[in-house]
C-alpha positions in Angstrom: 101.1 71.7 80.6 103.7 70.1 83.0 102.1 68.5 85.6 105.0 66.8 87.2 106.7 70.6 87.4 103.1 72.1 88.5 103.2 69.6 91.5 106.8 70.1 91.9 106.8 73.7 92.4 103.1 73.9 94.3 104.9 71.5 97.1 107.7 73.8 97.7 105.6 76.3 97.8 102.9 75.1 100.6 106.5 74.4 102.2 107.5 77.7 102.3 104.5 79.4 103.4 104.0 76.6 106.3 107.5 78.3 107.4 106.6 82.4 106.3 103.4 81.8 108.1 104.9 81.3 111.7 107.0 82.6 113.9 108.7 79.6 115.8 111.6 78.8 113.5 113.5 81.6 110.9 111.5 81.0 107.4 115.0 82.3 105.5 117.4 79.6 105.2 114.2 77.3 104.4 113.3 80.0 101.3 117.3 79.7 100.4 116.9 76.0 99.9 113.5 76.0 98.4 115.2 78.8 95.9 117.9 76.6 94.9 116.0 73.6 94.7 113.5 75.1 92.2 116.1 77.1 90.3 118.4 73.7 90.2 115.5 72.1 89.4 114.1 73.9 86.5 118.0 74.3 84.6 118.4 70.4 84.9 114.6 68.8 84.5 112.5 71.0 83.4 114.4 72.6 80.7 114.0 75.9 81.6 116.6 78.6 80.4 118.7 80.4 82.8 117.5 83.6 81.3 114.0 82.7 81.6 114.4 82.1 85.4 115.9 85.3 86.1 112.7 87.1 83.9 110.6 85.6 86.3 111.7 88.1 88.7 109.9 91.7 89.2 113.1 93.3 89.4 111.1 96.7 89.4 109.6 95.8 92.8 112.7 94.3 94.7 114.2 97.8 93.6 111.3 99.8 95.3 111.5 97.5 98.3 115.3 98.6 98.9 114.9 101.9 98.1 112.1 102.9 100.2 113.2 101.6 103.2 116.2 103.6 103.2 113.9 106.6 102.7 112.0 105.3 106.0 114.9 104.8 107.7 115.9 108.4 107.0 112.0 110.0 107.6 112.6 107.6 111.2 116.2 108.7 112.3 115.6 112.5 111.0 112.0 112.1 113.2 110.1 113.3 110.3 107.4 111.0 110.9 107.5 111.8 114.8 107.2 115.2 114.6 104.1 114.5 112.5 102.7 112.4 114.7 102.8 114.8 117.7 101.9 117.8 116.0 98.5 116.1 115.0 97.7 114.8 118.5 99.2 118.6 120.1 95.9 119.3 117.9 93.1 117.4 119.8 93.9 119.2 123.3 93.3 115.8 124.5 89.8 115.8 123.4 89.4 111.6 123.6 87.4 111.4 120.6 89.1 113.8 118.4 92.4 112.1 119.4 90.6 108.4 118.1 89.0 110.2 114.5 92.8 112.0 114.1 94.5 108.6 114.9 92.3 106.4 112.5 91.9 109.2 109.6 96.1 110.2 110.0 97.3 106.0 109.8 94.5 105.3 107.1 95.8 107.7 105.4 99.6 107.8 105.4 99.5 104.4 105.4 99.1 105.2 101.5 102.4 106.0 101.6 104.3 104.7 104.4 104.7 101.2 105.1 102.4 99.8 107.6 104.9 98.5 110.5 107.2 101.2 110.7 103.8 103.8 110.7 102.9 101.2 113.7 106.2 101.4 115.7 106.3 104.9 115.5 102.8 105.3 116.9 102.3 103.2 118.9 104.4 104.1 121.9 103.3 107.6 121.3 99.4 107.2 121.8 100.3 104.8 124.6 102.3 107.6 126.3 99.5 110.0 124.9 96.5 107.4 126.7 98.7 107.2 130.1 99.2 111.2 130.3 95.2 111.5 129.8 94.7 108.3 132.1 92.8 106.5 130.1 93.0 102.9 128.6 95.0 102.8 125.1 93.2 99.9 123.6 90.7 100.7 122.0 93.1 103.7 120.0 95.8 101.1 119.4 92.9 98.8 117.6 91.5 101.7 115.8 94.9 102.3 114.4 95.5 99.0 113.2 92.3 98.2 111.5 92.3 101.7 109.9 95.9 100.9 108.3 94.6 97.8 106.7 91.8 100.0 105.2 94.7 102.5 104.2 96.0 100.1 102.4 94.0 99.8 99.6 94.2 103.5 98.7 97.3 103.9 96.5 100.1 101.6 94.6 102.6 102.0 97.0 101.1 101.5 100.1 101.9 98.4 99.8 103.9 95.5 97.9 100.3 94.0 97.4 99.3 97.2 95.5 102.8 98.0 93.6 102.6 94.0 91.9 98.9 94.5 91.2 99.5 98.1 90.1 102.7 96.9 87.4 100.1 94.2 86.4 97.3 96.0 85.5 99.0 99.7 84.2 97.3 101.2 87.2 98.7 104.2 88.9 98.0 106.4 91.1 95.2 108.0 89.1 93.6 104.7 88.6 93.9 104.1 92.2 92.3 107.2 93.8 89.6 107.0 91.1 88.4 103.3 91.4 89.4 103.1 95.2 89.1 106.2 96.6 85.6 106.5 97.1 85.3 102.5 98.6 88.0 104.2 101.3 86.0 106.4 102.2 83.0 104.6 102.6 84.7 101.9 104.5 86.8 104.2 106.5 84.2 106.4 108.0 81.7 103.9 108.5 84.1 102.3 110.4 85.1 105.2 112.7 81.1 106.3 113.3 80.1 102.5 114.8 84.4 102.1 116.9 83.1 105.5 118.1 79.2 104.2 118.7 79.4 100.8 119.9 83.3 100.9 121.8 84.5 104.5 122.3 81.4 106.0 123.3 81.1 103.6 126.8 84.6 104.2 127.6 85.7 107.1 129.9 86.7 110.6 128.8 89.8 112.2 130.2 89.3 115.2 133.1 90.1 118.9 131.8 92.9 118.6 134.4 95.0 116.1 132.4 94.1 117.1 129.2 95.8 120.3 130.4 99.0 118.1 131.0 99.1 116.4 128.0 99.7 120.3 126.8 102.5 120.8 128.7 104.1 117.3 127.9 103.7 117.5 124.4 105.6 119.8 121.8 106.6 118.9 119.0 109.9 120.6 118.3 111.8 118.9 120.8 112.2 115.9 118.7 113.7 117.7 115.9 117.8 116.9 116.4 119.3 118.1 113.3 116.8 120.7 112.0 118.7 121.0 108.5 118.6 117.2 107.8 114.4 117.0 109.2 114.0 120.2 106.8 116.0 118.4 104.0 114.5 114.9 104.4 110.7 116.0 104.9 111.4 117.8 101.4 112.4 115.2 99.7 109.8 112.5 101.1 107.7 115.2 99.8 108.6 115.5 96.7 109.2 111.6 96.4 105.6 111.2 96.5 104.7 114.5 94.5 106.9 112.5 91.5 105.0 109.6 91.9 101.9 111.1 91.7 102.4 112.4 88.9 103.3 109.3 86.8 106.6 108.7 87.2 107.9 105.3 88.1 108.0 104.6 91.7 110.9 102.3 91.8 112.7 105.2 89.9 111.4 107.7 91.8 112.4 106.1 95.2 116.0 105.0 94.1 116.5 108.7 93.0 115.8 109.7 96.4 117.0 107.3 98.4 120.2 108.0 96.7 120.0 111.8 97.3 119.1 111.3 100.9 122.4 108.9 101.3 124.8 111.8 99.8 123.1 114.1 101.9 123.6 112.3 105.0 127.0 111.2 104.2 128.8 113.1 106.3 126.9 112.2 109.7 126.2 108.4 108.9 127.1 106.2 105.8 125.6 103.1 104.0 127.0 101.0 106.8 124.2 102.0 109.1 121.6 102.4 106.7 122.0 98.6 105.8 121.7 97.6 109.1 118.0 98.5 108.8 117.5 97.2 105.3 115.5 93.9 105.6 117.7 91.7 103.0 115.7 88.5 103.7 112.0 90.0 102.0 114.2 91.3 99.1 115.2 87.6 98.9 112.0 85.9 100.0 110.4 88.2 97.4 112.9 87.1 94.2 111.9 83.2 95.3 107.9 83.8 95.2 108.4 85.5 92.2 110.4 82.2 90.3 108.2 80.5 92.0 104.9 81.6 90.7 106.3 82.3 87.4 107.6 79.1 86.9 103.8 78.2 87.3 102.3 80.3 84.7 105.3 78.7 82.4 104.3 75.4 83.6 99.9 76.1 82.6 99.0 75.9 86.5 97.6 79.3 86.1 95.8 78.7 82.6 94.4 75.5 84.4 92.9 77.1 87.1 91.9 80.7 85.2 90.4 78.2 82.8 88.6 76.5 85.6 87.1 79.4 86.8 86.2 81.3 84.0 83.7 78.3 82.8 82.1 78.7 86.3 81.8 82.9 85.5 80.8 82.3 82.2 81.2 85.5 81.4 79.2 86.6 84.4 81.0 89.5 85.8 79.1 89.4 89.0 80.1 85.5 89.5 83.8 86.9 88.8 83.8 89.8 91.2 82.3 87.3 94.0 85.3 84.8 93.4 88.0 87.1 92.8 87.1 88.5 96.4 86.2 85.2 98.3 89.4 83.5 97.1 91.8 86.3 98.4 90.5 87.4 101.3 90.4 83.6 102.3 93.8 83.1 101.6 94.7 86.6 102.6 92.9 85.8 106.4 95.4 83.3 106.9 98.5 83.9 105.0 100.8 87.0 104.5 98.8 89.0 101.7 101.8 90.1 99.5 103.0 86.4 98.7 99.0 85.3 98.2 99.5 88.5 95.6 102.2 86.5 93.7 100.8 83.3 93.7 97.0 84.4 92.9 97.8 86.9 90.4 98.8 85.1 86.9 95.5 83.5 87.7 93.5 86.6 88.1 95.4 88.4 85.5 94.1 85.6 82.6 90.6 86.5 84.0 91.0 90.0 83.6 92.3 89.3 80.5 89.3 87.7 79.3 86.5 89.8 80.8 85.4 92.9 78.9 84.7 94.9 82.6 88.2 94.7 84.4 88.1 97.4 86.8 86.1 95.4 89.8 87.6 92.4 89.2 91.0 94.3 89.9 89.1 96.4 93.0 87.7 93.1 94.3 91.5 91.7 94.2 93.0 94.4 95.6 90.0 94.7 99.1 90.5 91.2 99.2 94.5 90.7 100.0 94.7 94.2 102.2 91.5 94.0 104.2 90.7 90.7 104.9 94.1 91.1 107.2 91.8 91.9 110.1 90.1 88.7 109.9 92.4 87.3 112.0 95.3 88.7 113.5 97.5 86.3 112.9 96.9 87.5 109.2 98.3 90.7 109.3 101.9 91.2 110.6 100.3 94.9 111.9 98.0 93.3 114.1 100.6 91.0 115.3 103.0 94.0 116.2 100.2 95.6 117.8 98.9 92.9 120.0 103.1 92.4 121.2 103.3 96.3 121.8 100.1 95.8 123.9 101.1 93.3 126.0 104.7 94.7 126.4 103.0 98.1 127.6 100.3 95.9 130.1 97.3 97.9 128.4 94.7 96.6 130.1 91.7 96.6 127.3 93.4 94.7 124.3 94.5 91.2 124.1 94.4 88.6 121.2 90.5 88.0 121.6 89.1 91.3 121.8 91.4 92.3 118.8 89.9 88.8 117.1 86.3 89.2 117.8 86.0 93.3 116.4 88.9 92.2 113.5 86.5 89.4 112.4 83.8 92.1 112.8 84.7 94.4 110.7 86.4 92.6 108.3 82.9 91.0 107.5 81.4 94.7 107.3 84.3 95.4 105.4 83.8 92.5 103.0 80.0 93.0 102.5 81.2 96.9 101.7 83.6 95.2 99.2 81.2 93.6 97.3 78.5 95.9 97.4 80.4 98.2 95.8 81.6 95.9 93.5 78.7 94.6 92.5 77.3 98.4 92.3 80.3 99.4 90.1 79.9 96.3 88.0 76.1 97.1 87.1 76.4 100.5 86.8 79.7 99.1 83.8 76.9 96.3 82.4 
């Protein structure tokens, strides 16, 4: 073990989450810096081999970053995901409480497939416009959507980076996924819906049959088609992007296959020059540095040290395990940006998997810690954060930054106590 490199490396990293973890100053030319440093670092102290450095790096992940948000951008631009959107609350005939169930059960569970933010900015305008047409306040809906996308998130391996590095870790896919986690969404997902609807919903007022009328006549759906052979095109191909995935192919293949397809397609009406403009370069980057980063750690024995460490407190107790795997990331996960806790936490769970002879809840445990544990605070969740800006930008009158803080907390606590119950459940029903 190297502890003068294990010191090393941990400083620049509590330097670049202080920086990731707020929005005052741009975290990207910091990460540059702390990139070089540790790569300059490593070649000329530590002996490590250029090689080595660059096998730190998921490059299976970055690849799935890039690729799927050019499919995004295209399921945005071609209003694939709008047209959704609208059809599904053309549905509810402006039935109030319909319209809440079909916004938390439609985020929670696309969400599995879409990334969170852009589900977020596409939805959010519409079920303010959607709340102002039935004249009634859009908060409580806007906080029902956000909490119901971090439960979303636990669902499958893409829904989010969080999932994909845990998913290459452990050989789950999509299978594994719906089979150890589907049933814990489900739980947590409708009995979170029954007490929104009991306790905040139900005391809130209902639209009048006259402006549910309206919100009829306003909304239809095929006016936000433009191109109907490009949304016909592109919503067959996301289609079939996930279809492939399902059934076992690779996603970063998978998506680079169809983002490519969807780039020829398009070529004639807008080329790679746009696209880019919407491809976030700096969490490709920011990702490549946490990944050297918490490599270079593992190489180093921080992560043996601490897996060590904790596996003589489990001692084999796979209860003990389940209890700490969860605590430690939904702390971390509460305050920090879940995917890099993902990086830097999972070496160290991975050696406890490793070592236990009942994996599975460890991994679930893991998993419900770094996505729901975002609603803890919202300052935790980049979702929340969006949501709480949309808010104020729209003046809705019945969510601000403590209301969304006190039913978060809330529910992240039912949601944790769900966690482990289930855990715990699954882990006896294993012993």
């Amino acid at each position: 073990m190297n502890v003068s490199a294990i010191i090393f490396i941990l400083i620049l990293f509590a330097i670049l989450m202080a920086f990731f973890s707020q929005e005052r100053y741009d975290y990207f030319p910091i990460a540059l810096i702390i990139g070089a440093i540790a790569v300059i670092s490593m070649l000329t102290f530590f002996n490590v081999e250029e090689q080595e450095i660059l096998g730190f790096i998921n490059f299976s992940t970055l690849i799935f970053i890039f690729a799927m948000q050019i499919i995004i951008y295209y399921a945005t631009s071609d209003r694939v995901l709008e047209y959704i959107s609208i059809k599904l609350i053309h549905i509810t005939k402006g039935n109030n409480r319909l319209l809440f169930y079909m916004i938390c059960v439609f985020t929670a569970t696309l969400v599995a497939f879409i990334e969170d933010m852009t589900l977020s900015i596409i939805l959010m305008p519409l079920i303010y416009r959607t709340c102002q047409v039935l004249k009634i306040p859009a908060g409580t809906y806007m906080m029902g959507m956000t909490i119901s996308i971090n439960i979303g998130a636990i669902l499958t391996p893409i829904s989010s980076l969080k999932n994909l590095i845990i998913g290459q870790e452990f050989g789950w896919g999509f299978g594994e996924y719906f089979a150890n986690m589907g049933i814990l969404y489900l739980i947590t997902l409708i009995t979170t819906i029954f007490l929104m609807d009991r306790f905040i919903l139900k005391k809130e007022e209902s639209p009048t049959e006259f402006n549910k009328k309206l919100l009829l006549s306003f909304l239809d759906p095929g006016i936000v088609i433009e191109n109907k052979k490009h949304f016909i095109t592109t919503a067959i191909i996301i289609l079939a992007t996930f279809a492939f995935m399902l059934l076992g192919f690779a996603p970063s293949l998978v998506a680079i296959i169809s983002a490519a397809i969807l780039l020829i397609i398009h070529m004639k009406s807008s080329d790679f020059s746009e696209v880019k403009k919407d491809i976030s370069w700096k969490i490709i980057i920011l990702f490549a540095i946490l990944f050297i980063l918490s490599n270079s750690l593992t190489k180093f024995g921080f992560s043996d040290l601490i897996a060590t460490i904790l596996g003589n407190i489990i001692n084999d107790n796979i209860f003990i395990a389940v209890l700490i795997t969860l605590s430690i990331s939904s702390l971390l996960s509460a305050f920090l940006a879940g995917t890099p806790v993902t990086i830097i936490l999972l070496p160290i769970f991975s050696a406890i998997v490793a070592e236990s002879i009942f994996p599975n809840p460890i991994i679930i445990a893991f998993i419900s810690g770094v996505n729901l544990a975002g609603n803890f605070l919202p300052q935790g969740s980049a979702c929340d954060m969006l949501t709480l800006t949309l808010a104020k930008k729209y003046k809705v009158s019945n969510l601000n930054y403590n209301r969304l803080l006190k039913n978060g907390f809330l529910f992240a606590s039912l949601h944790f106590l769900i966690v482990l119950g289930y855990t715990m459940i699954y882990a006896l029903i294993l012993s």
